[in-house]
C-alpha positions as CSV (number, residue, x, y, z in Angstrom):
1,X,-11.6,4.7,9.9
2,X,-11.2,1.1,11.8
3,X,-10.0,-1.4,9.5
4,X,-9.6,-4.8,10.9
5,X,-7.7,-7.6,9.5
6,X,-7.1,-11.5,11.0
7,X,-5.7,-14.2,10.2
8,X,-4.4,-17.4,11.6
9,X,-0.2,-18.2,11.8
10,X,0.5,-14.8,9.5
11,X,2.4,-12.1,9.9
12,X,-0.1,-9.2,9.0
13,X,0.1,-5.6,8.4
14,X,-2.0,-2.5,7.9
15,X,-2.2,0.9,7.0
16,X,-4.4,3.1,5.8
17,X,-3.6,6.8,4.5
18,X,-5.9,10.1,3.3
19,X,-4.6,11.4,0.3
20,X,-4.3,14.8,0.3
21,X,-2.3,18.1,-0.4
22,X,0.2,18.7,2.0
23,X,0.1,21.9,4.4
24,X,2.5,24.4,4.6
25,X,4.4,23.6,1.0
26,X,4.0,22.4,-2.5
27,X,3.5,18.8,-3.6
28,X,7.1,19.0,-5.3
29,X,8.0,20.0,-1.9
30,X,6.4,17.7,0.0
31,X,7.8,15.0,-2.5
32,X,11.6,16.2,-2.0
33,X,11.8,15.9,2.0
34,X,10.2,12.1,1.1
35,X,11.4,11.1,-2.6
36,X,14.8,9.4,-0.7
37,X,12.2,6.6,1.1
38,X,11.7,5.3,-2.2
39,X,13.7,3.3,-4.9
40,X,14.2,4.5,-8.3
41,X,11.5,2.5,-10.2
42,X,8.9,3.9,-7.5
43,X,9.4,7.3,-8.0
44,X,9.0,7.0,-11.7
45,X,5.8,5.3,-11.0
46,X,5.1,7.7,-8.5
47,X,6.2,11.0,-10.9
48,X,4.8,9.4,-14.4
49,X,1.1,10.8,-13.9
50,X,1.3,14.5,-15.4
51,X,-2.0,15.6,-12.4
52,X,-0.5,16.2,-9.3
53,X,-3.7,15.2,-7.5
54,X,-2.7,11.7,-9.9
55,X,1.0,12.0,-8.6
56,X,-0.6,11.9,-4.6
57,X,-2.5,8.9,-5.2
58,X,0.2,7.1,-6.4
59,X,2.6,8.5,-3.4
60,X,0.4,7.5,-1.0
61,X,-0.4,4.0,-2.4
62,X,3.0,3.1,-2.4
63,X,3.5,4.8,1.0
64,X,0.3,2.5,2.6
65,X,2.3,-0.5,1.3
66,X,5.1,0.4,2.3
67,X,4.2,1.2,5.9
68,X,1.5,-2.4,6.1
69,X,4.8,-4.3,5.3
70,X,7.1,-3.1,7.8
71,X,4.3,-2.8,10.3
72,X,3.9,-7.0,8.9
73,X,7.4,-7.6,10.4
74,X,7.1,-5.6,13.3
75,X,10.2,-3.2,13.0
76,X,8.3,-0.5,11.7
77,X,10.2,2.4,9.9
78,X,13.6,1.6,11.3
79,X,14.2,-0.3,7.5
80,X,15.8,1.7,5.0
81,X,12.6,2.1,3.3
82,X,14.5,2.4,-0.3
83,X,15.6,-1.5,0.3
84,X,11.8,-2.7,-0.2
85,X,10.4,-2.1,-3.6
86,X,6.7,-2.3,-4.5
87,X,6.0,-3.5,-7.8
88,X,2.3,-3.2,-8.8
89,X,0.9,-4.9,-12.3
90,X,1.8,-3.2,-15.3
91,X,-2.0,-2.2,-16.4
92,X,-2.1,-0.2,-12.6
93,X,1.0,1.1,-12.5
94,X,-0.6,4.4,-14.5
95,X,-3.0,4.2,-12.2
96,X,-5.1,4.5,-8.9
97,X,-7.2,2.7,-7.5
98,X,-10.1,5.2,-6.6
99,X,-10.2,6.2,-10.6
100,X,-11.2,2.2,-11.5
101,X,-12.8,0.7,-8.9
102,X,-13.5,0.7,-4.8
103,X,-11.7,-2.6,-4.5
104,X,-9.1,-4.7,-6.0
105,X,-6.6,-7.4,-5.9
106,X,-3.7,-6.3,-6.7
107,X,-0.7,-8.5,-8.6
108,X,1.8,-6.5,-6.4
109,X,4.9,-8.0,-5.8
110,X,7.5,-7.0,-2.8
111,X,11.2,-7.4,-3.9
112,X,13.7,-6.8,-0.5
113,X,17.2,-5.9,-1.7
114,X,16.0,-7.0,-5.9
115,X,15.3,-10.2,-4.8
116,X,11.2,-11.5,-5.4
117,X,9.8,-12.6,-1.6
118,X,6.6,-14.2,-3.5
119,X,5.6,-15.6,0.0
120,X,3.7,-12.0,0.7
121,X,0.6,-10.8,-0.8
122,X,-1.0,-7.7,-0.5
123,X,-4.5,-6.2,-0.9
124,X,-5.7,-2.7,-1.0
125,X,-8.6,-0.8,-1.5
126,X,-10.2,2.6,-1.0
127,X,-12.2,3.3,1.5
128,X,-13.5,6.3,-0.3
129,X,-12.5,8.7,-2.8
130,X,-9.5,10.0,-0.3
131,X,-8.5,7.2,2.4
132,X,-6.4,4.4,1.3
133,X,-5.6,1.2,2.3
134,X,-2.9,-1.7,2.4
135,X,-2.5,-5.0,4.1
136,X,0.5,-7.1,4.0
137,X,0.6,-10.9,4.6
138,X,2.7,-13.6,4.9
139,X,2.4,-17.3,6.6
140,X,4.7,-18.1,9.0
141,X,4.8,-22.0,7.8
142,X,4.0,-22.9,4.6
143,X,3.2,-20.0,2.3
144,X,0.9,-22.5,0.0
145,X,-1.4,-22.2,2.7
146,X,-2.3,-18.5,2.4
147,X,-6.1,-18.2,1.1
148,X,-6.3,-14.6,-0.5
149,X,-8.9,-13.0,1.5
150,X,-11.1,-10.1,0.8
151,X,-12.1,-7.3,2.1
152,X,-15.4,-6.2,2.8
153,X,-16.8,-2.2,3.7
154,X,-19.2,-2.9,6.8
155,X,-21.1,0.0,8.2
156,X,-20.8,1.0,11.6
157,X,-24.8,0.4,11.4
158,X,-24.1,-3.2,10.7
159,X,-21.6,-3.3,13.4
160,X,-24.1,-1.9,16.4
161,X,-26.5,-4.8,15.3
């Protein structure tokens, strides 16, 4: 997948992620070698689905936020991870995106050491039923100036012509 995202005087960030069963080892596992990149109210969120396949979705949606943020603010995963906490809408936070719809605007909010940073914004979608993605935005002036954007699936057809 190419996903490309502009914007004018913004920080951006982007990530996108396949969801998947990892190789080699259990999704418990897999969860324990990552589960301290997380804060506590994530990994309830991420563990509250009873599916594991439901439990993955939810990992790697946090983990795509996680990842467009840092990638926003150009230090990449040198952050203690566990000091930004995701915090989607309560009616998704059962939830995964592929399940309801290819798109949506999310109400996420970003809290940095439990403070709200309402100045980012965040959209995600799936690209299809296994390959998430996040973007992260911010001005770098005045944040009443960001215009929520969309995004929009173009095939490589579409592209060529």
């Amino acid at each position: 997948w190419v996903v490309l995202v502009a914007a004018e005087n913004c920080k951006v960030g982007i990530d996108v992620m396949k969801v998947e069963y990892p190789k080699n080892q259990t999704v418990q596992e897999f969860f324990e070698t990552l589960k301290d990149q997380f804060s506590d109210y994530e990994w309830s969120v991420i563990t509250k689905p009873l599916q594991e396949i439901d439990q993955l979705h939810q990992f790697y949606r946090y983990w795509c936020l996680k990842e467009s943020y840092v990638k926003a603010i150009g230090i990449g995963l040198a952050l203690d991870l566990r000091t930004i906490e995701f915090h989607l809408s309560d009616k998704e936070e059962g939830t995964n995106l592929s399940e309801n719809k290819k798109t949506s605007r999310t109400r996420t909010k970003l809290y940095i050491n439990n403070e709200l940073k309402h100045q980012w914004k965040f959209e995600e979608l799936y690209l299809d039923n296994l390959h998430c993605v996040a973007a992260s935005y911010s001005t770098l002036d005045d944040v009443d100036k960001i215009k929520e954007g969309k995004f929009e699936k173009i095939d490589i057809e579409e592209v060529l012509n």
